[in-house]
C-alpha positions in Angstrom: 19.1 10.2 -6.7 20.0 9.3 -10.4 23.1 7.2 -11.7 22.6 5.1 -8.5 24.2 1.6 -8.2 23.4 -1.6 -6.1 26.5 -0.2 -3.9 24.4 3.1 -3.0 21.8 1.1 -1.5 24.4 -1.3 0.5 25.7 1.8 1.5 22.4 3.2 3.1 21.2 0.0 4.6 24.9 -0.5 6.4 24.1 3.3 7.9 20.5 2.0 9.0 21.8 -1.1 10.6 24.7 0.7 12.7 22.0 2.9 14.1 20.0 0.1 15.2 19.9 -2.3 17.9 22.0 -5.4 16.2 25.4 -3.4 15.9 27.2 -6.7 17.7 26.7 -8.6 14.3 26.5 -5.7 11.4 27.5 -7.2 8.3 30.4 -5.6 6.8 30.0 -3.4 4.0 31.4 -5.8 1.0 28.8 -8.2 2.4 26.5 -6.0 1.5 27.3 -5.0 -1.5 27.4 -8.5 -3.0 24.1 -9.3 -2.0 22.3 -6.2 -3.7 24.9 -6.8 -6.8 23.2 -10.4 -7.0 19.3 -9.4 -6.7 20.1 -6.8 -8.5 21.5 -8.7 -11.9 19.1 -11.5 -11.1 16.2 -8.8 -11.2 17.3 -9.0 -15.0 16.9 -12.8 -15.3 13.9 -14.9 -16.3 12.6 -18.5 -14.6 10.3 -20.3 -17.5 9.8 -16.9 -19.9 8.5 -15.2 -16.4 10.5 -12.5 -14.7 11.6 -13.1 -11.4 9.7 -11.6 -8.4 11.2 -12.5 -5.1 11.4 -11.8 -1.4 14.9 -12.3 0.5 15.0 -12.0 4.1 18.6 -11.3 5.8 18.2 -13.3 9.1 20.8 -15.4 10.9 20.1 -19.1 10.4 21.6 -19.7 13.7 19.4 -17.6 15.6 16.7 -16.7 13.6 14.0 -16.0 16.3 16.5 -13.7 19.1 13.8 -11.6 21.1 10.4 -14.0 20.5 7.3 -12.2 21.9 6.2 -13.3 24.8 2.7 -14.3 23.1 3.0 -16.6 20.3 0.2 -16.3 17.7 -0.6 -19.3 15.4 -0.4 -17.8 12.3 3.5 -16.1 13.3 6.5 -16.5 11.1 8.8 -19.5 11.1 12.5 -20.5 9.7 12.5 -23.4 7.6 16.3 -24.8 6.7 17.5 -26.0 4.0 19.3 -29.8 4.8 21.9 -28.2 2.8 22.2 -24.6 2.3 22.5 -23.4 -1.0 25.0 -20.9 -3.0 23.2 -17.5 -3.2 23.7 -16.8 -7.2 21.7 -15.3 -9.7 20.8 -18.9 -11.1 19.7 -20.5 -7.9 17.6 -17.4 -6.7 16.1 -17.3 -10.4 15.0 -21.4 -9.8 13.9 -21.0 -6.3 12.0 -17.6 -7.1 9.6 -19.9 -8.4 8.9 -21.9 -5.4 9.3 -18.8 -3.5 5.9 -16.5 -4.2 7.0 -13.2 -2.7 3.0 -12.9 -1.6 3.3 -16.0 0.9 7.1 -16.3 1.3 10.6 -15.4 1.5 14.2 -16.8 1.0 16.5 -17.2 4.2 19.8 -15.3 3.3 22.7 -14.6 5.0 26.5 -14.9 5.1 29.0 -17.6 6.6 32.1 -17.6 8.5 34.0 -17.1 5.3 31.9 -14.3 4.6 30.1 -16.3 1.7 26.1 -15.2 1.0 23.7 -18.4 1.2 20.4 -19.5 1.1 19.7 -21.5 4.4 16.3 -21.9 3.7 12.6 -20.4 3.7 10.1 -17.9 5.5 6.3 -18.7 5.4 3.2 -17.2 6.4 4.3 -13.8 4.9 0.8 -13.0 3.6 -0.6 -12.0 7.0 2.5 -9.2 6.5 1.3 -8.5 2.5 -2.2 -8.1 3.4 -1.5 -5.7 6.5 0.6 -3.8 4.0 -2.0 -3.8 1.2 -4.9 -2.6 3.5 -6.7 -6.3 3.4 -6.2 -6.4 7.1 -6.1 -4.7 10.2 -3.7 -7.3 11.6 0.0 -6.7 11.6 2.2 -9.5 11.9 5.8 -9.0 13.4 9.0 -9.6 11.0 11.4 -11.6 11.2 15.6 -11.2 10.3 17.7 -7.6 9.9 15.7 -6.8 7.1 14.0 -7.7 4.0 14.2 -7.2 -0.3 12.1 -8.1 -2.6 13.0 -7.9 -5.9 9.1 -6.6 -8.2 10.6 -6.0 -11.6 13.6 -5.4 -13.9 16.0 -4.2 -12.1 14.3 -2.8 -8.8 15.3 -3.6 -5.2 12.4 -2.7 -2.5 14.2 -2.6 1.0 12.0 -3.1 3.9 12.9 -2.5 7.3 9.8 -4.3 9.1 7.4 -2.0 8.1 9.3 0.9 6.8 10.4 1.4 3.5 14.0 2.3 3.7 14.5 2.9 -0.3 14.1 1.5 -3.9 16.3 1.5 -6.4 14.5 1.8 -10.2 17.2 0.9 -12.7 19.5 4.0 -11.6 17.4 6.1 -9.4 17.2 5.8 -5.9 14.1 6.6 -4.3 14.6 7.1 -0.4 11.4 9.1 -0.1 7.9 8.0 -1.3 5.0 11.0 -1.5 1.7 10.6 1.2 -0.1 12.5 -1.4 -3.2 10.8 -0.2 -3.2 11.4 3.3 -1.5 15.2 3.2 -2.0 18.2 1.0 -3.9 19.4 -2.0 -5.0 15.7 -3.0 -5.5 14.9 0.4 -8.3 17.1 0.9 -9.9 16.4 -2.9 -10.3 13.1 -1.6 -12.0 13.6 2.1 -14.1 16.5 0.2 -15.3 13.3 -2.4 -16.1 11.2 0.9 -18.8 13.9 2.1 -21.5 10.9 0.4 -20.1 8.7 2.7 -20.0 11.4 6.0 -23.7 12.6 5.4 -24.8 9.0 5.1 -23.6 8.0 8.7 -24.1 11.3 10.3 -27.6 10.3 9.8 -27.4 7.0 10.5 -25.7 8.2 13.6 -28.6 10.8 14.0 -31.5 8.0 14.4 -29.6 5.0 16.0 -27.0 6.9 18.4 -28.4 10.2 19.1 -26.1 10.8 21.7 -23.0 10.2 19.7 -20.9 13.2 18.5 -20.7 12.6 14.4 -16.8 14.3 14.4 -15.3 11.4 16.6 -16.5 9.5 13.7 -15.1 12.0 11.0 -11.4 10.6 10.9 -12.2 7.0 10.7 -14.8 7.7 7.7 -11.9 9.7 5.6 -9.3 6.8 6.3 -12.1 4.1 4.8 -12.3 6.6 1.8 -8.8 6.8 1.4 -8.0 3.3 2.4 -10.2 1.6 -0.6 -9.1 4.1 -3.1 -5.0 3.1 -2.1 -6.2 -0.5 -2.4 -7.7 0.1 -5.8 -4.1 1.6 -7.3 -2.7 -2.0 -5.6 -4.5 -4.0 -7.2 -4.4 -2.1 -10.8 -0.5 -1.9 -10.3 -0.1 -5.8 -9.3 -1.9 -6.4 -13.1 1.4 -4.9 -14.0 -1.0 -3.8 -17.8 -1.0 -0.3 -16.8 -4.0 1.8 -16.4 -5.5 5.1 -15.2 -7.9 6.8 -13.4 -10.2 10.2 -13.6 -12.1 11.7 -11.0 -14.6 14.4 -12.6 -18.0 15.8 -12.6 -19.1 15.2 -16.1 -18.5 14.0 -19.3 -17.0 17.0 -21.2 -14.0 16.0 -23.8 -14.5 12.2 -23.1 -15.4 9.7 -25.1 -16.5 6.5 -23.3 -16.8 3.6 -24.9 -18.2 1.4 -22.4 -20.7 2.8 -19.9 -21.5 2.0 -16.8 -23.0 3.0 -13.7 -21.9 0.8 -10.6 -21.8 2.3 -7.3 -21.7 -0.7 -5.1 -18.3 0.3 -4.1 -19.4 3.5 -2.4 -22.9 1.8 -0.9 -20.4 -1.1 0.4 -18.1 1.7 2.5 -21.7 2.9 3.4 -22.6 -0.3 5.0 -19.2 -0.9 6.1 -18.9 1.8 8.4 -22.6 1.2 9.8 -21.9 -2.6 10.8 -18.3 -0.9 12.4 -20.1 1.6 14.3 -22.8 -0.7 15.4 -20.2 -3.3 16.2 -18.5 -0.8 18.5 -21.4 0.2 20.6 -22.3 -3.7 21.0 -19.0 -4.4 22.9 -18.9 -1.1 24.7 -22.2 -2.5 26.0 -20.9 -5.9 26.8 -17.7 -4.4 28.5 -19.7 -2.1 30.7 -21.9 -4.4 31.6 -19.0 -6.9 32.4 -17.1 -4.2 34.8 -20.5 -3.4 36.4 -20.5 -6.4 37.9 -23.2 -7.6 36.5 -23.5 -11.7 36.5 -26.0 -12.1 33.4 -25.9 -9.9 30.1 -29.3 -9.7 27.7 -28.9 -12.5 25.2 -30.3 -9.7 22.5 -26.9 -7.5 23.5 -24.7 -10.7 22.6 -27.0 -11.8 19.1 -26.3 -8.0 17.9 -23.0 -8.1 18.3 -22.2 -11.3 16.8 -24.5 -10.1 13.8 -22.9 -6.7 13.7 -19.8 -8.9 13.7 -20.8 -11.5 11.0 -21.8 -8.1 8.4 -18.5 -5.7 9.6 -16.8 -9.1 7.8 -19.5 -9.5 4.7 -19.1 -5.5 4.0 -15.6 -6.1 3.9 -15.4 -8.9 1.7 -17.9 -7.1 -0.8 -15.9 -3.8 -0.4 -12.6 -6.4 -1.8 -15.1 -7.4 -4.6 -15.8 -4.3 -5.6 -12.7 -2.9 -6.0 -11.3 -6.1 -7.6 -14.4 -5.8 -10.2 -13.5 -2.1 -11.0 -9.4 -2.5 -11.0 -10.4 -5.8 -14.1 -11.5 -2.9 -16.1 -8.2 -1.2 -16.1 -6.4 -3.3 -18.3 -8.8 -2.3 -21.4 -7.0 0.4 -22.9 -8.3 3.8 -21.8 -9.2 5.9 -19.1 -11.9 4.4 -15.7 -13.7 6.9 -14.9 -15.1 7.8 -11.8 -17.6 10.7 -10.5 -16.6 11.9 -7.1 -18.8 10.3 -4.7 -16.4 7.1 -6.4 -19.4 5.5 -8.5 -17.9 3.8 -11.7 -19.2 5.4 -14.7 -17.1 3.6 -17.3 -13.5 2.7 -18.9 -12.2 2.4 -22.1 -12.4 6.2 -21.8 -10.6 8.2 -24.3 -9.7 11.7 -23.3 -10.3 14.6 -26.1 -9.2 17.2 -24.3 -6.3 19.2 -26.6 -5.0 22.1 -25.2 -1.8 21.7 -23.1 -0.3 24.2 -20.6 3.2 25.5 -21.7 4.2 23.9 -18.7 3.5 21.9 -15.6 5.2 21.7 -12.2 6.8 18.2 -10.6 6.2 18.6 -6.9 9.1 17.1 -4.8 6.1 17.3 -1.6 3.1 16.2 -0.5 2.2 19.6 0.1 2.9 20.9 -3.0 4.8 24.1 -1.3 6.3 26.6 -3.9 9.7 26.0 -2.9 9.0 21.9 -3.6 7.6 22.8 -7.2 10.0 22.4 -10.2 8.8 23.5 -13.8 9.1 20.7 -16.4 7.9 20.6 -20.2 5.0 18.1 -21.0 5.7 17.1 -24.0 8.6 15.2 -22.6 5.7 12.1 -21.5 4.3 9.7 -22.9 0.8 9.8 -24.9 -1.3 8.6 -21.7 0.4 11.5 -19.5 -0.1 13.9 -22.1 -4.1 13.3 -22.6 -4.5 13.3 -18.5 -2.4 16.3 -18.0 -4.5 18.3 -20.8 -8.3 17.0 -19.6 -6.8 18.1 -15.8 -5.2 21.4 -17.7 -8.5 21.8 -18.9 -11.0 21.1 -16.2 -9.9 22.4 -13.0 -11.2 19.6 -10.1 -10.6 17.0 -12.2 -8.2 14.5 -10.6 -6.2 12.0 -12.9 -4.2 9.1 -12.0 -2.2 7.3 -14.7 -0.4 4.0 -13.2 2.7 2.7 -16.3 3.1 -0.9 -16.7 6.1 -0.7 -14.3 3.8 0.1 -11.2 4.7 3.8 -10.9 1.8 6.3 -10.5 1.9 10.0 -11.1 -1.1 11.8 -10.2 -2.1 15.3 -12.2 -4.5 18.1 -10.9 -4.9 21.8 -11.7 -3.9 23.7 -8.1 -3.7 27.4 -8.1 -3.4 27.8 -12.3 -1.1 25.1 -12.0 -1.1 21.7 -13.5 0.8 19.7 -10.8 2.2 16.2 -11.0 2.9 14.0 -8.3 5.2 11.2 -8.7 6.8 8.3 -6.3 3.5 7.9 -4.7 2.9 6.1 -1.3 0.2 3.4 -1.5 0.8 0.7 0.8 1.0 1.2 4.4 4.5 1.7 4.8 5.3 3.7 8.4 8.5 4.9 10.1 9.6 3.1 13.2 8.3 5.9 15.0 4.4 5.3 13.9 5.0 1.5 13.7 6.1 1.6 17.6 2.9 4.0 18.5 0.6 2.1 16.3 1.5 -1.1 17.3 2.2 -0.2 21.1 -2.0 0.7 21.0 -2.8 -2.1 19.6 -1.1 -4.2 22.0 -2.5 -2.2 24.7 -5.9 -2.6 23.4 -5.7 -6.5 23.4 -4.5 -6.7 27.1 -7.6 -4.3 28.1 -9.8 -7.3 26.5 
């Protein structure tokens, strides 16, 4: 939605909040709207020469914690007040944005008697929340207050509803819809074709150490690893906030590289990644058997396997975060990374020489890419970097190109059907809708009880 205002987005989280459960204490409208007015024109402000990147969350200082859980975990959210609560203007959240990193913490906002918006105080432990969202963990960590809004650039407003992403606002645009290019549709399935390495690998490694495993209960977790570390590689190129992008080709036709490499630890990592997890599995399937057998001693070798299956499900992690934090460093050189398809790093700095553009290219409005979601737009209207990727893709269909702009937006280009498509608005954390938050979380919770 273009020529949006801070008002359009009050408008649509007032609608979200009269649909849910706290309609007895709904903030009215023009409280609201003077909230997203203030991040909004503070988004604009600078702290020290450094833009100001900040989380609110709206909670109610006098009961910040209404429905606890009825199992408290240590590292779980907690209110910190303010001895005096402080004036919610663009100044103060500009000097307190400082003290406030939007990766470990949030502001405590909300409204007065009078109707007045303050800061009562602070949120902490938020990173268990950031690293659930950026794929670091498999943890999730419940939220506290109506919602939350974190403020990530000039003049754009994130609005979080735990762990659904009601909206942004980019300047005048409203997004209320982000694309799942990655897990549905033409890219989709580019991707979990590229993770075939990966599949072959463990279907033999299933082959000689579980022989009585069936390989396609595996299949689904091994394409979510895949696509996983590739969404956490575009998070940590966008957080450098330098811009960057991406190809994924066969060979070296119309490139000129100017630093080559050859690094595939990346994909070997995943490899060993999912053998530790598989291994790790079968060790406590063992151990829980054996505990509902009956059974009153378990083989010490049972319990040493699955504390080093453990110990290396942990190490392959950590060196999977390396890897992709060693690769996303070599983004902010100028130029293409590029990539073969079984994700080995073959260099960056890459310039592309491709030169022959299509007349036109098609903005798809889906993940799917459907002909009705297509809309024809001319090329030339982008930017230099979009231009080179969309003529390489033009020019050499499979190729998949990614270019991420300095503002954190990603479009991603390949050539379907003697089309060059472009996805834009695309999904990379792990956002869900309060439907899948509810089913995933409801099986997690489920699972825990069972142990």
């Amino acid at each position: 939605m273009e020529n949006s205002r801070p008002q359009d987005l009050a408008l649509l989280v007032h609608n979200k909040l009269r649909l849910g459960k706290s309609r007895s204490s709904l903030p009215e409208i023009g409280i609201l709207e003077a909230l997203f007015d203030c991040l909004f024109y503070s988004s604009m402000c600078k702290e020290e020469s450094d833009l100001i990147r900040v989380t609110i969350t709206f909670i109610d200082p006098l009961n910040p914690d209404p429905s606890p859980p009825e199992f408290i975990v240590p590292e779980r959210w907690s209110f910190v007040a303010f001895e005096n609560p402080i004036a919610m203007t663009t100044k103060a959240l500009a000097k307190l944005s400082k003290a406030a990193d939007p990766s470990c913490s949030s502001l405590a906002v909300y409204y007065d008697d009078k109707g007045e918006l303050l800061i009562w105080g602070m949120i902490d432990q938020a990173m268990h929340y950031q690293n659930f969202l950026n794929y670091e963990s498999d943890t999730h960590s419940e939220q506290p207050g109506l919602f939350q809004v974190a403020i990530s650039d000039i003049g754009t407003l994130h609005v979080l509803f735990d762990y659904e992403l009601l909206a942004t606002l980019k300047q005048n645009i409203l997004v209320k819809r982000y694309l799942d290019v990655l897990t549905i549709g033409p890219i989709s399935k580019i991707l979990k074709k590229n993770a075939e390495v990966l599949k072959l690998r463990i279907k033999d490694y299933l082959n000689g150490a579980y022989p009585e495993e069936v390989y396609e209960d595996w299949e689904e977790y091994l394409d979510g690893l895949w696509i996983q570390t590739f969404s956490r590689l575009l998070l940590k190129i966008q957080n450098y906030q330098h811009g960057g992008a991406i190809l994924i080709a066969d060979g070296h036709d119309d490139l000129d590289i100017k630093y080559k490499i050859h690094y595939e630890r990346l994909t070997n990592a995943m490899v060993a990644h999912a053998k530790s997890a598989i291994d790790n599995f079968f060790s406590e399937r063992a151990i829980d058997a054996h505990l509902e057998s009956g059974r009153r001693s378990i083989n010490k070798r049972l319990y040493q396997f699955e504390t080093l299956s453990l110990n290396a499900k942990k190490g392959t992690g950590d060196e999977i975060s390396g890897a992709i934090s060693f690769i996303a460093s070599q983004s902010c050189v100028d130029g293409v990374v590029l990539f073969d398809r079984n994700m080995v790093a073959n260099g960056f700095g890459a310039v592309l020489r491709a030169k022959r553009m299509p007349r036109r290219i098609y903005v798809s409005a889906t993940s799917t890419a459907s002909v009705k979601s297509l809309s024809a737009d001319d090329p030339r209207h982008y930017g230099t970097r979009h231009r080179s990727m969309i003529a390489y893709c033009w020019n050499h269909a499979g190729a998949l190109g990614l270019v991420i702009s300095q503002d954190g937006e990603i479009r991603v280009f390949s050539k379907i059907e003697e089309k060059l498509i472009m996805w834009e608005n695309i999904k990379t954390q792990q956002y869900m809708s309060n439907k899948a938050q509810k089913q995933k979380f409801d099986s997690s919770k489920s699972k825990t009880h069972q142990e």
